[in-house]
Structure formats: C-alpha cells, structure tokens
C-alpha positions, -999 to 999 in steps of 0.1 A, spaced: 227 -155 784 199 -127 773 179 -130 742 199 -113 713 170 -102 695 139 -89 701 105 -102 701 95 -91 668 127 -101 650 120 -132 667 86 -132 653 96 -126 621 119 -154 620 94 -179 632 68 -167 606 98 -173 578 105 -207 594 68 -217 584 67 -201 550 98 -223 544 86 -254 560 48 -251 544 71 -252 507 92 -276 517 101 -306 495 133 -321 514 115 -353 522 85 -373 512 66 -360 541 57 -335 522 39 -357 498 13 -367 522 9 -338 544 -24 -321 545 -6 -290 564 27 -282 578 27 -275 617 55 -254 625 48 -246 660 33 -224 684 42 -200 715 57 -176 732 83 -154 709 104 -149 743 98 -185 756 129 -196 783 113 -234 779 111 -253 748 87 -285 742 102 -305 714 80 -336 705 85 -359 677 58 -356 646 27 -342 637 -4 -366 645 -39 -368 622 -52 -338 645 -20 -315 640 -21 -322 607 -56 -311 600 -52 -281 626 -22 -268 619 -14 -269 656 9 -289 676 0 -313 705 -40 -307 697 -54 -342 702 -54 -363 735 -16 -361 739 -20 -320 735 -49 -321 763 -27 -341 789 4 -320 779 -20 -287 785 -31 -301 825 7 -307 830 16 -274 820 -10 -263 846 4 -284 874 35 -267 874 21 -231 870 25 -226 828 3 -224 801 13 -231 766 13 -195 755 43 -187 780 63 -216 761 70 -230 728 56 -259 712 70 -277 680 85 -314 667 118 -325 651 98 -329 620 69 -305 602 49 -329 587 29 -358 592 45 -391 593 22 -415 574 -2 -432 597 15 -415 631 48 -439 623 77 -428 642 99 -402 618 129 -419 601 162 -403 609 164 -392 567 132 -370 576 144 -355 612 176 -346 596 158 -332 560 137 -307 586 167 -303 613 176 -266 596 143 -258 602 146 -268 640 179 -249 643 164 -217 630 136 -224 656 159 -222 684 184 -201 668 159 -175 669 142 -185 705 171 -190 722 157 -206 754 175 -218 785 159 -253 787 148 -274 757 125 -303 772 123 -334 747 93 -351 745 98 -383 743 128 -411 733 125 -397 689 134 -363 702 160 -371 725 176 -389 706 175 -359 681 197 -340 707 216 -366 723 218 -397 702 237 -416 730 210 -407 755 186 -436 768 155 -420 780 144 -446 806 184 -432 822 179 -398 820 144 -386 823 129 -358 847 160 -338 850 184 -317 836 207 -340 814 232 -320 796 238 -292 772 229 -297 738 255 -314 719 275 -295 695 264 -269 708 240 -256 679 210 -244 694 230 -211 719 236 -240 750 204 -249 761 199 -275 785 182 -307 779 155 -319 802 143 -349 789 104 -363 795 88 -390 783 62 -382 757 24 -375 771 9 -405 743 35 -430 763 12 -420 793 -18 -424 776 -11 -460 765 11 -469 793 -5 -457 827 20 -465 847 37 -434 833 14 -415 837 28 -409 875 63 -410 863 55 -379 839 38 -361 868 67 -362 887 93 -351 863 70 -323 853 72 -309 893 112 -317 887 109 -293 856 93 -270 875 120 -269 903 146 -270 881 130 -234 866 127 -221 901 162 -234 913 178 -217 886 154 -184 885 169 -146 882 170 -132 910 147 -103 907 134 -116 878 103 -134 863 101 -171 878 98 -185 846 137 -167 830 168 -192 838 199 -186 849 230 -202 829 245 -234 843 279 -239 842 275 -280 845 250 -309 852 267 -339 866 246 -366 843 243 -402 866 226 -430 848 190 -436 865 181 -474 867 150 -476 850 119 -483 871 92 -511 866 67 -507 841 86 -474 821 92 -476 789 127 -475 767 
C-alpha cells in the first residue's frame, strides 16, 4: 500500500484538521481547554502513536506527550532507533479532559472524524495505541493486558486504509507502575522488529510492507501489569 498523496497534500490536511479541531464545539471539552493539541510529526510517517488525552502540559503547549510521559515516550523512541519527528504523535481526543480524567466514550466519538481525517490523510502501516483508552478506540473487544507488544489485528472496520494495530501500554502506566516499565521496554524492541521484519526490501527500514494476516492468541497477563 503506497501513500496516495503527497506530503504537502498531506500537510495541508493536517493543518485543516487543527483549524477544525481548535473551533470545535462537539463536546464540552472545548469548554475547558486552554488549547487544542492536534498532533505532531512526520507528514509521511509509516508508524502512528495514538494516546488517549491531552495532559495540563499539552494543554498549555500545544504539543502532545510534552510532560514526563512525553520524556519516557522520547528515550523509547531512541531505543529502538526513532525520533519523534520520523513518526506521528496525537490522542483519540483534542482537548483536555478536566483534571487529566480518562475521556468518556461521548467525547472520543465527538472528535473520532477528526482522528479518521488524521489517518485518512497519513495513511500509515502500523497504528501503535498507547494505552487501554485508545485501544479500546480501535478494538473495543481488545483487552490490553492480552494483547500488548505485538501486532494484534487490522483496524476494525476498516476506516483508517488497513493499518495494523500494535498495542502498548501507555508510558504514565510506567511511570506509576514500575513494574511496567520493563514490560514497555520490551514491547518497544518487539515494535521495532516487527518494523524490520516487515521492511521493503530496498527500501527505508522504517516503510512496512502489507500483511495479509496476524494470527491474534490471547497472552495471559503477567504479575504486576495492569488491565
């Protein structure tokens, strides 16, 4: 599957997805925002990070993943050879939820057009969810402690060009939880052999080739990781 646009028609689409989300009304998100936080990246990005919400820092900066969780997710991106401007970074929802509760499903589903045209327009090969809020945006059946650190299906329905899931915990679970912080380690370096398993031949190690299936086996969950 090759990109069907261009960078700067992909640009432009992204820049239009933030002038809609910054006027956005659909929710009461919007009511207590300080700023919207679209997203950030690579306009030809092959590897998507989907987190859940805005936290205080994103909402002041603009920026996702900009506070602690932002700094861990920055070193794991470095232990597998990637830095955040080769990918894309964004959340199921554009605004702050009201003192960094989990989104409720009326909000994910008031931004999910906004998340479509996202990935509509970046079309990448593997969409890695951050996290059990934006897993379950993708896969609602899908228990993260089952399926985490490795390639768990396509999206369902289909709406987002066939990209494959990769599910990860999210880096704040590691940073309250320390026992995950290991488990997040090692399902990074499975990302990262996933992305070199299914490289182009002749092409840049970071641009996936399509898979025709996954087989998806339920993983027992380990001690001390979360739901």
């Amino acid at each position: 599957m090759e990109h069907a646009t261009t960078p700067n028609r992909v640009v432009l689409e992204l820049a239009s997805v933030a002038r809609d989300a910054a006027a956005c009304t659909a929710c009461g998100l919007s009511a207590t925002r300080t700023q919207t936080v679209p997203g950030e990246g690579s306009p030809i990005a092959q590897i998507v990070f989907v987190g859940e919400a805005p936290g205080a820092r994103e909402d002041q900066a603009g920026r996702p993943f900009v506070g602690a969780s932002g700094h861990l997710l920055d070193n794991l991106l470095a232990s597998i050879g990637l830095r955040r401007e080769e990918v894309f970074i964004l959340n199921t929802v554009k605004c702050r939820p009201p003192g960094n509760r989990n989104p409720q499903k009326s909000e994910t589903a008031a931004c999910a057009p906004l998340l479509t045209r996202q990935l509509q327009a970046l079309q990448p090969r593997v969409i890695a969810t951050l996290g059990r809020h934006a897993l379950a945006v993708f896969a609602p059946s899908a228990r993260i402690a089952e399926v985490h650190g490795r390639p768990y299906a396509r999206t369902e329905d289909d709406p987002h060009g066939g990209a494959m899931l990769f599910p990860l915990y999210h880096p704040a679970a590691a940073l309250h939880n320390g026992s995950l912080r290991s488990t997040l380690e090692r399902d990074m370096a499975a990302l990262r052999g996933y992305l070199n398993m299914h490289a182009r031949e002749g092409a840049g190690e970071a641009t996936l080739r399509e898979v025709d299936s996954v087989p998806i086996r339920p993983r027992s969950k380990r001690q001390g990781e979360a739901e």
